[in-house]
Structure formats: C-alpha cells, structure tokens
mmJSON file of the N, C-alpha and C atoms, coordinates in Angstrom:
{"data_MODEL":{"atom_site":{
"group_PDB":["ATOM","ATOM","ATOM","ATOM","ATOM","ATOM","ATOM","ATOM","ATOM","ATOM","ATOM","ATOM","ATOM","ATOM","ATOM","ATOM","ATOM","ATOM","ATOM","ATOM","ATOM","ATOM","ATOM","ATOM","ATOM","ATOM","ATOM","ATOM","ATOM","ATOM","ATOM","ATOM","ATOM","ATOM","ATOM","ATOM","ATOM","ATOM","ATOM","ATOM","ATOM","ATOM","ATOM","ATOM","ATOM","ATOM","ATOM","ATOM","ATOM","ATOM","ATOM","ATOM","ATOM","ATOM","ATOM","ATOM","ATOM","ATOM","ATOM","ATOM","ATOM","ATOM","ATOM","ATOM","ATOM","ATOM","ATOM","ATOM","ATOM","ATOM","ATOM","ATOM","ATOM","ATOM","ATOM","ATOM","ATOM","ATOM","ATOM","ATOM","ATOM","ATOM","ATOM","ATOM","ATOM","ATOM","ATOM","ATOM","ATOM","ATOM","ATOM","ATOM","ATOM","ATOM","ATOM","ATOM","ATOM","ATOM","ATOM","ATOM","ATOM","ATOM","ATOM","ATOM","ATOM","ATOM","ATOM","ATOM","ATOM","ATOM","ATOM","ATOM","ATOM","ATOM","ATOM","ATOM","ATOM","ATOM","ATOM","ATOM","ATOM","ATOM","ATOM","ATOM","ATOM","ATOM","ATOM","ATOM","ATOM","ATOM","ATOM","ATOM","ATOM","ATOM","ATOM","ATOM","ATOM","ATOM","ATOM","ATOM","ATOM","ATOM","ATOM","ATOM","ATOM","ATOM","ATOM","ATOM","ATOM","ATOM","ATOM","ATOM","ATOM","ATOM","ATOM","ATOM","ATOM","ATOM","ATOM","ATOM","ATOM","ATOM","ATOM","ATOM","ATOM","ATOM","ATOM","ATOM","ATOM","ATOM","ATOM","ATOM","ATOM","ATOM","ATOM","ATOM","ATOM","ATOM","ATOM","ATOM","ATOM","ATOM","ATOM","ATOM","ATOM","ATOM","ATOM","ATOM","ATOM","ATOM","ATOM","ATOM","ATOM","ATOM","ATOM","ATOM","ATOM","ATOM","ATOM","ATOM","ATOM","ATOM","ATOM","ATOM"],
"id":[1,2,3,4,5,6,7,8,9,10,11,12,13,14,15,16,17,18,19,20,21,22,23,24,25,26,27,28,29,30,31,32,33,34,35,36,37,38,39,40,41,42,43,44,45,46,47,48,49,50,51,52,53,54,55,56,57,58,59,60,61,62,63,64,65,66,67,68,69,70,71,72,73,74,75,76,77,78,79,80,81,82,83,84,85,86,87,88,89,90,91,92,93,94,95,96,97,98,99,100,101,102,103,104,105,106,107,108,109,110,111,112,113,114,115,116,117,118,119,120,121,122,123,124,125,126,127,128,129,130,131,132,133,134,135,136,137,138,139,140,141,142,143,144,145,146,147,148,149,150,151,152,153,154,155,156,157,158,159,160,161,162,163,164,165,166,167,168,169,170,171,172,173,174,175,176,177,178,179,180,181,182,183,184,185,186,187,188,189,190,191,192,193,194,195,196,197,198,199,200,201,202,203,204],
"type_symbol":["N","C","C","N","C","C","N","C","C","N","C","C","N","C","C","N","C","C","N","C","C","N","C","C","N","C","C","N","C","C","N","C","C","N","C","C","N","C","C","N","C","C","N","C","C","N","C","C","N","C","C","N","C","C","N","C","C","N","C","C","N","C","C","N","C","C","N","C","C","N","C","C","N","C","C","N","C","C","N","C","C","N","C","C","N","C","C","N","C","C","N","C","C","N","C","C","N","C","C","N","C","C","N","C","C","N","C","C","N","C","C","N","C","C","N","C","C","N","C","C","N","C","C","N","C","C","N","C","C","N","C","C","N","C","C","N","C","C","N","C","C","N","C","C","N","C","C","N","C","C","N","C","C","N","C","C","N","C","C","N","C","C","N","C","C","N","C","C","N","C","C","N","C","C","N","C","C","N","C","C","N","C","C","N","C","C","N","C","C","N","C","C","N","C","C","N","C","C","N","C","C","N","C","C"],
"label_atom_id":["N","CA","C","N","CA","C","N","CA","C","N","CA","C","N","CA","C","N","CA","C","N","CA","C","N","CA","C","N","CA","C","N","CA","C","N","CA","C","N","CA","C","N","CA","C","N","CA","C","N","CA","C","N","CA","C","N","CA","C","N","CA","C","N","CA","C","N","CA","C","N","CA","C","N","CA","C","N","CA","C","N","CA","C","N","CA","C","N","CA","C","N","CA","C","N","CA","C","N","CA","C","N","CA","C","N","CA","C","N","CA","C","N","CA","C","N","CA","C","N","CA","C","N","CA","C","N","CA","C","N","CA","C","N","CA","C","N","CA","C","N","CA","C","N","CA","C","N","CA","C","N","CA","C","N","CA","C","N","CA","C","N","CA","C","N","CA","C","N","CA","C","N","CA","C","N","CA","C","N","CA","C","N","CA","C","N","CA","C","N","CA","C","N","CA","C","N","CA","C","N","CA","C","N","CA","C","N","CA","C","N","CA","C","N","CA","C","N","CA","C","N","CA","C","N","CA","C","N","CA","C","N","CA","C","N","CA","C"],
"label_alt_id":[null,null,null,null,null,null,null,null,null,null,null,null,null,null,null,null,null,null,null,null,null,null,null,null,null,null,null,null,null,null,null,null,null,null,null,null,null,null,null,null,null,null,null,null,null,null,null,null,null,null,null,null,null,null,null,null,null,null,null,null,null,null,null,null,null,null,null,null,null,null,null,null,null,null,null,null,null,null,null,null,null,null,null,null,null,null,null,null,null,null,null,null,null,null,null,null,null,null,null,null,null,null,null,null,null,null,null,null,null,null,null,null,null,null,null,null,null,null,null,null,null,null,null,null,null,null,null,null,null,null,null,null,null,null,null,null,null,null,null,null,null,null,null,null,null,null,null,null,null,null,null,null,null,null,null,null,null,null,null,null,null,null,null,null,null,null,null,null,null,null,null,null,null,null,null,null,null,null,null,null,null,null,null,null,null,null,null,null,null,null,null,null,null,null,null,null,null,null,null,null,null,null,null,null],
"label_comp_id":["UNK","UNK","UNK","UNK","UNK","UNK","UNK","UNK","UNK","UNK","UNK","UNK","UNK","UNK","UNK","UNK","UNK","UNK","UNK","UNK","UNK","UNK","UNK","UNK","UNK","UNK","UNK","UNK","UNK","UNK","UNK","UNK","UNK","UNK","UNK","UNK","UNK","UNK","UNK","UNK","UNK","UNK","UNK","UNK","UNK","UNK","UNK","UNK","UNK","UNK","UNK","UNK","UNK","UNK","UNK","UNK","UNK","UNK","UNK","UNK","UNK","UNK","UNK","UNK","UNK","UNK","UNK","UNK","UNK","UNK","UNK","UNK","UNK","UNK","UNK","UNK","UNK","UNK","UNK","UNK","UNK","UNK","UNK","UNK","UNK","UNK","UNK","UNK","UNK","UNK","UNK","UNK","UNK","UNK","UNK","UNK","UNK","UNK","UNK","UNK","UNK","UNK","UNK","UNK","UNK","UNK","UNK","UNK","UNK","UNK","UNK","UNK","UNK","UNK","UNK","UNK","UNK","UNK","UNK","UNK","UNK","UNK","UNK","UNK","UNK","UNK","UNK","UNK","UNK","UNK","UNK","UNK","UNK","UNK","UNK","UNK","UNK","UNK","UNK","UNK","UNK","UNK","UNK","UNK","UNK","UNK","UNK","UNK","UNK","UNK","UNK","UNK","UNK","UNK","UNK","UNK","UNK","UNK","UNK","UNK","UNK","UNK","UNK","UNK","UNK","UNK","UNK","UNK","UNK","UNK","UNK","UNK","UNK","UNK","UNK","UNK","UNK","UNK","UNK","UNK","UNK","UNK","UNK","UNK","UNK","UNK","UNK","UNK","UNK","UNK","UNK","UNK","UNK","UNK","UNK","UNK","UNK","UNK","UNK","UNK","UNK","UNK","UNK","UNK"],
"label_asym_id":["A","A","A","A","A","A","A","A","A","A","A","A","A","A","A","A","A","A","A","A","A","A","A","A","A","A","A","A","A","A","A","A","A","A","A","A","A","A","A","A","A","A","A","A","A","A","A","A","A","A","A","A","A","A","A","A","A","A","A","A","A","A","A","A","A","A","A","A","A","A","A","A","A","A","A","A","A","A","A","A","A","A","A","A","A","A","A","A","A","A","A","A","A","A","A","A","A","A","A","A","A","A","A","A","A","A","A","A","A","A","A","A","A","A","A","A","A","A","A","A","A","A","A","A","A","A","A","A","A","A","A","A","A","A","A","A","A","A","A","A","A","A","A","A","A","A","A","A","A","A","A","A","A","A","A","A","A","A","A","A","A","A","A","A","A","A","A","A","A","A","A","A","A","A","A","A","A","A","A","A","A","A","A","A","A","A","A","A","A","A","A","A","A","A","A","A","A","A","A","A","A","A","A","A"],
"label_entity_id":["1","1","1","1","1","1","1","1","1","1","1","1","1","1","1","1","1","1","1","1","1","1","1","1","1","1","1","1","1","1","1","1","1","1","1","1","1","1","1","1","1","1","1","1","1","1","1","1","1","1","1","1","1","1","1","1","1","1","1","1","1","1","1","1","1","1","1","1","1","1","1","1","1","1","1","1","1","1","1","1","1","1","1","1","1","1","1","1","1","1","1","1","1","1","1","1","1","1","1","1","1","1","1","1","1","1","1","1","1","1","1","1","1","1","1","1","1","1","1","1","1","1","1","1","1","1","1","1","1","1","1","1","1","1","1","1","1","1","1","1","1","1","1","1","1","1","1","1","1","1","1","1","1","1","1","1","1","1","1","1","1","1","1","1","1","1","1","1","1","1","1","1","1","1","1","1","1","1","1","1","1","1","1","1","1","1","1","1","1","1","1","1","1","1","1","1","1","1","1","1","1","1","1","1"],
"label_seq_id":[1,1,1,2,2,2,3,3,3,4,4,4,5,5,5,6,6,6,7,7,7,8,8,8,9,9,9,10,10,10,11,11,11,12,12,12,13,13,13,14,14,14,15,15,15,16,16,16,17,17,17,18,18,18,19,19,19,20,20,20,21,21,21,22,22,22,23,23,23,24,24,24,25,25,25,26,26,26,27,27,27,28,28,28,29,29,29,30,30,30,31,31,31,32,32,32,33,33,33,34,34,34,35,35,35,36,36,36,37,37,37,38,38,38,39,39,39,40,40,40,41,41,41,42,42,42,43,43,43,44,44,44,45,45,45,46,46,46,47,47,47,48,48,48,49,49,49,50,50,50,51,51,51,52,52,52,53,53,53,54,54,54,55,55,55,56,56,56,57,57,57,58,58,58,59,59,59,60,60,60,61,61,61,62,62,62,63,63,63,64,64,64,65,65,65,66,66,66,67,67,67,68,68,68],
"pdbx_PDB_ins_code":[null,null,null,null,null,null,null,null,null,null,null,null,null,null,null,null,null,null,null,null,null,null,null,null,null,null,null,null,null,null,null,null,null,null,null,null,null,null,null,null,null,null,null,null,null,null,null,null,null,null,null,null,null,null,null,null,null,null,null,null,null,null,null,null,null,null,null,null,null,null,null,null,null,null,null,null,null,null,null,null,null,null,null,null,null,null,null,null,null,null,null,null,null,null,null,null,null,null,null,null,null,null,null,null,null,null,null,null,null,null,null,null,null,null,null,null,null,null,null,null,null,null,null,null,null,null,null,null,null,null,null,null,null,null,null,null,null,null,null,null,null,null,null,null,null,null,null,null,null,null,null,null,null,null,null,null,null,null,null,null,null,null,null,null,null,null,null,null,null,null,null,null,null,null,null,null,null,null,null,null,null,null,null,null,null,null,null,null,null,null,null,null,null,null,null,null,null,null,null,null,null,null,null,null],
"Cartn_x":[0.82,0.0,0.875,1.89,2.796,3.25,4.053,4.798,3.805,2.567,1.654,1.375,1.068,1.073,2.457,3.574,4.73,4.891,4.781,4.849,3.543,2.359,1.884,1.836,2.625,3.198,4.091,5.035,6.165,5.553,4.662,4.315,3.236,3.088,2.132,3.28,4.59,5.097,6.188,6.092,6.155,6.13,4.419,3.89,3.913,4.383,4.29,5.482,5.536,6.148,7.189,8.55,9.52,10.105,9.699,9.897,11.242,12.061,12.627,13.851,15.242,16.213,17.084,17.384,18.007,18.894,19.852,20.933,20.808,19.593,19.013,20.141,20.582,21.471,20.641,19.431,18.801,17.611,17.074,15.5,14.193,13.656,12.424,11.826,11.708,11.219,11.818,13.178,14.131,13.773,13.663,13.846,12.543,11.488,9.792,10.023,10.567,10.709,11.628,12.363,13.227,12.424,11.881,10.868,9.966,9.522,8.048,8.463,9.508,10.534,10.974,11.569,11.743,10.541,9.532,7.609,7.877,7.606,7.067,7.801,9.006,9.692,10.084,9.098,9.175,10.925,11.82,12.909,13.119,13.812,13.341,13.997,15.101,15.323,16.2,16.204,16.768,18.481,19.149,20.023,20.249,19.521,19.416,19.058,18.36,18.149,19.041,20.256,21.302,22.118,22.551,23.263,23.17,21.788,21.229,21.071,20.921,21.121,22.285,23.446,25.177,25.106,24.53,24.917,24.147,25.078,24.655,23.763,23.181,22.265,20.584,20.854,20.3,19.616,21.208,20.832,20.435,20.704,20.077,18.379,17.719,16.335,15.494,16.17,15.39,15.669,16.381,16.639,15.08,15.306,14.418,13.079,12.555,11.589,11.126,11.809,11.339,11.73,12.628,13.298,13.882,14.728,15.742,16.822],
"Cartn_y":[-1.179,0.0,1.257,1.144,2.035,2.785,1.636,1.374,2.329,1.914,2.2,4.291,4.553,5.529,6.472,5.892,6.738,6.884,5.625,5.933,6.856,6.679,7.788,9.19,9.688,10.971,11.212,10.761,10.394,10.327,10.083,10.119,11.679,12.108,13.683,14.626,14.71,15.665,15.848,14.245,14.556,15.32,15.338,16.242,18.213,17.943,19.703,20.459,21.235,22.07,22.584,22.812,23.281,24.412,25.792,26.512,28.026,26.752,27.747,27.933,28.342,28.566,27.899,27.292,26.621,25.641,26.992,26.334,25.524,25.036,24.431,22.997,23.014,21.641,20.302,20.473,19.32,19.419,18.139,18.172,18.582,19.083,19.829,18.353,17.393,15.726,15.466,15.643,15.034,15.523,16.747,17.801,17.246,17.336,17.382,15.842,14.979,13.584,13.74,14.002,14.362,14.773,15.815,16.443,15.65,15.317,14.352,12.621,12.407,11.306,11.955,13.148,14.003,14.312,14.562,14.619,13.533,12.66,11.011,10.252,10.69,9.943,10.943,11.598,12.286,12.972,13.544,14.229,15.211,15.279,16.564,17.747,17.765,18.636,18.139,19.036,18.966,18.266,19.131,18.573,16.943,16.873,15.567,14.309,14.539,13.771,13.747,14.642,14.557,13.26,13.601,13.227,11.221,11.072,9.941,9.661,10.036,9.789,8.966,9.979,9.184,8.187,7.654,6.335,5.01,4.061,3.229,2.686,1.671,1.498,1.931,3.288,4.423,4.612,5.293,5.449,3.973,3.165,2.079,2.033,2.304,2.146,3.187,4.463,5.666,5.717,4.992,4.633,3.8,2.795,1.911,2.452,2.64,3.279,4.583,5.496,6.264,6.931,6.066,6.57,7.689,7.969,9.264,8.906],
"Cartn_z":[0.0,0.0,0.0,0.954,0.642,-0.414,-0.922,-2.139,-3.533,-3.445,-4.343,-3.926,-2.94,-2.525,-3.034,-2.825,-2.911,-4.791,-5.4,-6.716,-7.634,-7.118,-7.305,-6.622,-6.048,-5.86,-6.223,-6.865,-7.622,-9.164,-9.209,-10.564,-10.311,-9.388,-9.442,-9.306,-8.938,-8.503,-10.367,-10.834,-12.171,-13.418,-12.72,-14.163,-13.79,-12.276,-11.8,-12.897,-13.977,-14.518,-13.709,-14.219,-13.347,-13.455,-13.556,-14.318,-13.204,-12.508,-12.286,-13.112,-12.915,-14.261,-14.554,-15.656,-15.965,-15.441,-14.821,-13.912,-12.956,-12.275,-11.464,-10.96,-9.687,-9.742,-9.736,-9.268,-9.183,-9.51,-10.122,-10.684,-9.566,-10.148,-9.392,-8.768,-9.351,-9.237,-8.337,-8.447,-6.83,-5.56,-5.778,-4.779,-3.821,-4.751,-4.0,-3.422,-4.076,-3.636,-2.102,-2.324,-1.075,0.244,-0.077,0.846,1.447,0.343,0.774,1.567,1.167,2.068,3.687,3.475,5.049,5.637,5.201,5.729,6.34,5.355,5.743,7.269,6.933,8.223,9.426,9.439,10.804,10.67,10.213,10.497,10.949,12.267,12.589,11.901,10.869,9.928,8.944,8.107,6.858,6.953,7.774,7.88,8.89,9.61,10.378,9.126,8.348,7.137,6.181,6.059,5.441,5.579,7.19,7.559,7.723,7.928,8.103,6.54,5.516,4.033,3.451,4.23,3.919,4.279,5.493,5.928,4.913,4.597,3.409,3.223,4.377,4.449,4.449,4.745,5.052,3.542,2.766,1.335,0.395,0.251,-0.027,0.175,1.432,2.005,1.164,1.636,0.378,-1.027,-1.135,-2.956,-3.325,-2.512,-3.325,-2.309,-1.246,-1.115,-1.764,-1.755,-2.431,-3.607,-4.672,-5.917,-5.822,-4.769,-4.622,-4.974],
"occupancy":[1.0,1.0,1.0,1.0,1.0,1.0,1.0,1.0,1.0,1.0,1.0,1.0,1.0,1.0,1.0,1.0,1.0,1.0,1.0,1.0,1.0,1.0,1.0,1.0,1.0,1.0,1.0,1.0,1.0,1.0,1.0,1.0,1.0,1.0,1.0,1.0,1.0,1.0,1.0,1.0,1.0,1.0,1.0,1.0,1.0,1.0,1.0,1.0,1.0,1.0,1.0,1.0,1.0,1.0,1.0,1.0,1.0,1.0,1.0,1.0,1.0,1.0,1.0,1.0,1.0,1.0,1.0,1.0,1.0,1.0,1.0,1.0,1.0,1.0,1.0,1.0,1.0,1.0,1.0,1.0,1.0,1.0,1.0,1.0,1.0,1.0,1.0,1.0,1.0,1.0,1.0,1.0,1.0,1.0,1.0,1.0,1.0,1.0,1.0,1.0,1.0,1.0,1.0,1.0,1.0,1.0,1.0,1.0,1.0,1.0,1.0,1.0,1.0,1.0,1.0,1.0,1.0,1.0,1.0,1.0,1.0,1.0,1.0,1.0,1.0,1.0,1.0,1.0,1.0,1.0,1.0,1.0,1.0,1.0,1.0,1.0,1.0,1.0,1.0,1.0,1.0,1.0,1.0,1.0,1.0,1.0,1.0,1.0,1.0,1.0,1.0,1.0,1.0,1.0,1.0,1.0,1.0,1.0,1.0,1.0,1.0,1.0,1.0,1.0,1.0,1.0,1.0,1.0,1.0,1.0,1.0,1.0,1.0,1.0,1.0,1.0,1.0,1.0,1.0,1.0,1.0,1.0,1.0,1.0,1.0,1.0,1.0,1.0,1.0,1.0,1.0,1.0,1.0,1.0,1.0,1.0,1.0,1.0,1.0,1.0,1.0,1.0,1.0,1.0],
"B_iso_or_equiv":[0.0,0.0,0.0,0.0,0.0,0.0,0.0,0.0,0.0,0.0,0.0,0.0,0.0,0.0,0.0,0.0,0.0,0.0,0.0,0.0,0.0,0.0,0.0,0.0,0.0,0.0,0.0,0.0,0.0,0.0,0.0,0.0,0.0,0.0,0.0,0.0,0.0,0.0,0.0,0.0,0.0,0.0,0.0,0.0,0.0,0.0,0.0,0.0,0.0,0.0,0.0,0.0,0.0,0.0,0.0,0.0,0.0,0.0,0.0,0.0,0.0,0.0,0.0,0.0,0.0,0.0,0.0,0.0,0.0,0.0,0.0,0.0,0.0,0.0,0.0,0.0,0.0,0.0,0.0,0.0,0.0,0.0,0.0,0.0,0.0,0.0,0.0,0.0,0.0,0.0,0.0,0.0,0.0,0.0,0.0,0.0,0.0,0.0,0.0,0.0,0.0,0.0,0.0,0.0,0.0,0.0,0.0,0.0,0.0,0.0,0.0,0.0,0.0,0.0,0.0,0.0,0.0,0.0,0.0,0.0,0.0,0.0,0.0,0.0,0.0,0.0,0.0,0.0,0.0,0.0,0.0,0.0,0.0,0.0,0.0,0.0,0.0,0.0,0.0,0.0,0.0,0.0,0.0,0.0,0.0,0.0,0.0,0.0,0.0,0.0,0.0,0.0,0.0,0.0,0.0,0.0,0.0,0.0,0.0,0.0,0.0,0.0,0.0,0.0,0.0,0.0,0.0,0.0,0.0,0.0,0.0,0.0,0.0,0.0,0.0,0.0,0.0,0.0,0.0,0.0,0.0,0.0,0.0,0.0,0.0,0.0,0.0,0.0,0.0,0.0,0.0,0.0,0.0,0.0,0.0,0.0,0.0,0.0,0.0,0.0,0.0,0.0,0.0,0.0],
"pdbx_formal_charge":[null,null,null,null,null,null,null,null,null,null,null,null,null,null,null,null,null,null,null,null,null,null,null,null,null,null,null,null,null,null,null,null,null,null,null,null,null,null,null,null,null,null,null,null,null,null,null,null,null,null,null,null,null,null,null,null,null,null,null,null,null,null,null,null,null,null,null,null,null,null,null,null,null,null,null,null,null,null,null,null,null,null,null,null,null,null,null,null,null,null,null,null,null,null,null,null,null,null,null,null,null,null,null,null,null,null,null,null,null,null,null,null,null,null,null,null,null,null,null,null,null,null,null,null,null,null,null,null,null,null,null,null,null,null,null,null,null,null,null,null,null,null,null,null,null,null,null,null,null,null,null,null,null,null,null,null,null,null,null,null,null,null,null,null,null,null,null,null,null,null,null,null,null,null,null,null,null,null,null,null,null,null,null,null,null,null,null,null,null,null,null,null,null,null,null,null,null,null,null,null,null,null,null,null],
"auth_seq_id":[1,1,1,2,2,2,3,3,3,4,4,4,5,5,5,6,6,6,7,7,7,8,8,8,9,9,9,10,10,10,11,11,11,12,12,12,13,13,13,14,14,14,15,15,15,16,16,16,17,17,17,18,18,18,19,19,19,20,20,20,21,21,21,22,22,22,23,23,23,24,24,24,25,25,25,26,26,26,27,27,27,28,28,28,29,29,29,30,30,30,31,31,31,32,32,32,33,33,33,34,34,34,35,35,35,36,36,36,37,37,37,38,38,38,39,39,39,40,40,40,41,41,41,42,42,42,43,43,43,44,44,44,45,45,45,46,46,46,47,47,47,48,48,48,49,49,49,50,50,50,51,51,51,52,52,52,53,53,53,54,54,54,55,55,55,56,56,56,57,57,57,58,58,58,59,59,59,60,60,60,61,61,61,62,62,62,63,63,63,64,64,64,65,65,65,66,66,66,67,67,67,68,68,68],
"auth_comp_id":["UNK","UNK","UNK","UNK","UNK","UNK","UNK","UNK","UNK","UNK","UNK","UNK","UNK","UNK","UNK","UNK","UNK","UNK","UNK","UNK","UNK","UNK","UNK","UNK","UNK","UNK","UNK","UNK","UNK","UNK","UNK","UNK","UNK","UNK","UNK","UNK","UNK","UNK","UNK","UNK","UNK","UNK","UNK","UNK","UNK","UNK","UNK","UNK","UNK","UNK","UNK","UNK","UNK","UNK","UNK","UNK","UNK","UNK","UNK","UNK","UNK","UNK","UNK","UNK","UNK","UNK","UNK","UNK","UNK","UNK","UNK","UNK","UNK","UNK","UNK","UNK","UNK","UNK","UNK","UNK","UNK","UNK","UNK","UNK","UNK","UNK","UNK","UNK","UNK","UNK","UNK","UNK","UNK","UNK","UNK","UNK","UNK","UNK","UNK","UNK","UNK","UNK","UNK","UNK","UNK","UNK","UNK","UNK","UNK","UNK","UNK","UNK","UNK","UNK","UNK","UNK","UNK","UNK","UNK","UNK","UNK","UNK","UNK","UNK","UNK","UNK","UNK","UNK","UNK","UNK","UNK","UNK","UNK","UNK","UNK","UNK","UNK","UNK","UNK","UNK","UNK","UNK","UNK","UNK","UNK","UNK","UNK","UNK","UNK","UNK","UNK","UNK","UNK","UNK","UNK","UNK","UNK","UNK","UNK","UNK","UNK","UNK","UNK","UNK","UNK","UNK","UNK","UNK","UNK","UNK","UNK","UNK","UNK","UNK","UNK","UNK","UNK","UNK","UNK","UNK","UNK","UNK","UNK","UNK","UNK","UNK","UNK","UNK","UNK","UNK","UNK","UNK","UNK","UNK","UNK","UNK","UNK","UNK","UNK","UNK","UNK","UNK","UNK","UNK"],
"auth_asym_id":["A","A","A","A","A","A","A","A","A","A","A","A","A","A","A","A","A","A","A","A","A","A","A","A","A","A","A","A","A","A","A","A","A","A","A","A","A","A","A","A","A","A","A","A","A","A","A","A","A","A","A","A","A","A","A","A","A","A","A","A","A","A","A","A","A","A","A","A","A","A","A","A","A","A","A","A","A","A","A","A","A","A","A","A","A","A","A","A","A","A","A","A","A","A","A","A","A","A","A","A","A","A","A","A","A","A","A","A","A","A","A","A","A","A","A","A","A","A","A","A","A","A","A","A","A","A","A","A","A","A","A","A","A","A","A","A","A","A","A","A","A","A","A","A","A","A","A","A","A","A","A","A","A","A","A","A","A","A","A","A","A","A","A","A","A","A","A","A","A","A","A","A","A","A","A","A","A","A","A","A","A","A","A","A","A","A","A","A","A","A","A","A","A","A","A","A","A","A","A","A","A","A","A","A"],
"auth_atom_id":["N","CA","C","N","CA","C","N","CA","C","N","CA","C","N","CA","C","N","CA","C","N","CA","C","N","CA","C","N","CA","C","N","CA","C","N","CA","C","N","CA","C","N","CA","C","N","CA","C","N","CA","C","N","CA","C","N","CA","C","N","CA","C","N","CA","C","N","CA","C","N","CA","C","N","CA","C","N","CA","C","N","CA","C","N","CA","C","N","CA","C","N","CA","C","N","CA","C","N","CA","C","N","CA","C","N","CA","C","N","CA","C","N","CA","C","N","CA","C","N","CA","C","N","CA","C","N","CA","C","N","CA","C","N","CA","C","N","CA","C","N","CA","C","N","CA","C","N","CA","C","N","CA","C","N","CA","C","N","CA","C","N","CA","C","N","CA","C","N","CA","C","N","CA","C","N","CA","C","N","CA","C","N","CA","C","N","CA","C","N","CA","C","N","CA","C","N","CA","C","N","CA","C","N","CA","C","N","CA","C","N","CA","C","N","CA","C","N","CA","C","N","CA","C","N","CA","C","N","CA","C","N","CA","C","N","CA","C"],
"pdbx_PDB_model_num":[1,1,1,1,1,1,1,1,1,1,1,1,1,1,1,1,1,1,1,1,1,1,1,1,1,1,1,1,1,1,1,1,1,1,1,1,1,1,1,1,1,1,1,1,1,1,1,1,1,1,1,1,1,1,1,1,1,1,1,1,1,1,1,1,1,1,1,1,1,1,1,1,1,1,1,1,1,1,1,1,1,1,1,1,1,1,1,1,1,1,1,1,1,1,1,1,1,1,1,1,1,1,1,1,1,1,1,1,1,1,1,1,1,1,1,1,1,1,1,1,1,1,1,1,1,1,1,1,1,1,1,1,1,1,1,1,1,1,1,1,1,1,1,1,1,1,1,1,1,1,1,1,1,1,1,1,1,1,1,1,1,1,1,1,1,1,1,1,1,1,1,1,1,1,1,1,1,1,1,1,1,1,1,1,1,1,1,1,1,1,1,1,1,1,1,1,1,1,1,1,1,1,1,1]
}}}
C-alpha cells in the first residue's frame, strides 16, 4: 500500500512544470521527492536527514523506497 502511494506521488510531482532557471542543480522531481521522504519519516530537519542519508544502508532504504 505504501509502495503504491509513494509511486503515485512520484508520478504527481512529475507532471508539476519546473519553471525555475536553468541552472538548477537538481530536478524539481528530486527535490519534492526528497521532501516528501523528510515529511514522511518524521525528520526533525533537513540537515538531520542529510546526515542519516550518507549512511549506506540508510541510502540504499530511500533509494528503493522512495526513488531518490
């Protein structure tokens, strides 16, 4: 149920137009994915989710949970 949930928001944050400039380092798709992964698991900030990202296992889990 999850699984199904996350790929369709992943497939809505898709079709959102990205219209900021060019230079952009990262896809507007990543970014909202990212976010909506730091929502989901309660983090209490941005950087605390960084940091817990590096660790391998870590990044492995949000790869395949949430296509980041």
């Amino acid at each position: 149920m999850f699984d199904q949930l996350t790929k369709q928001v992943g497939a809505y944050f898709s079709r959102i137009g990205d219209h900021r400039a060019d230079n952009a380092s990262y896809e507007l798709t990543d970014s909202l994915k990212g976010a909506y992964a730091m929502f989901s698991l309660k983090s209490p900030s941005l950087m605390a989710f960084r940091t817990d990202y590096e660790l391998p296992t870590r990044q492995h889990n949000l790869r395949t949970v949430y296509d980041l």
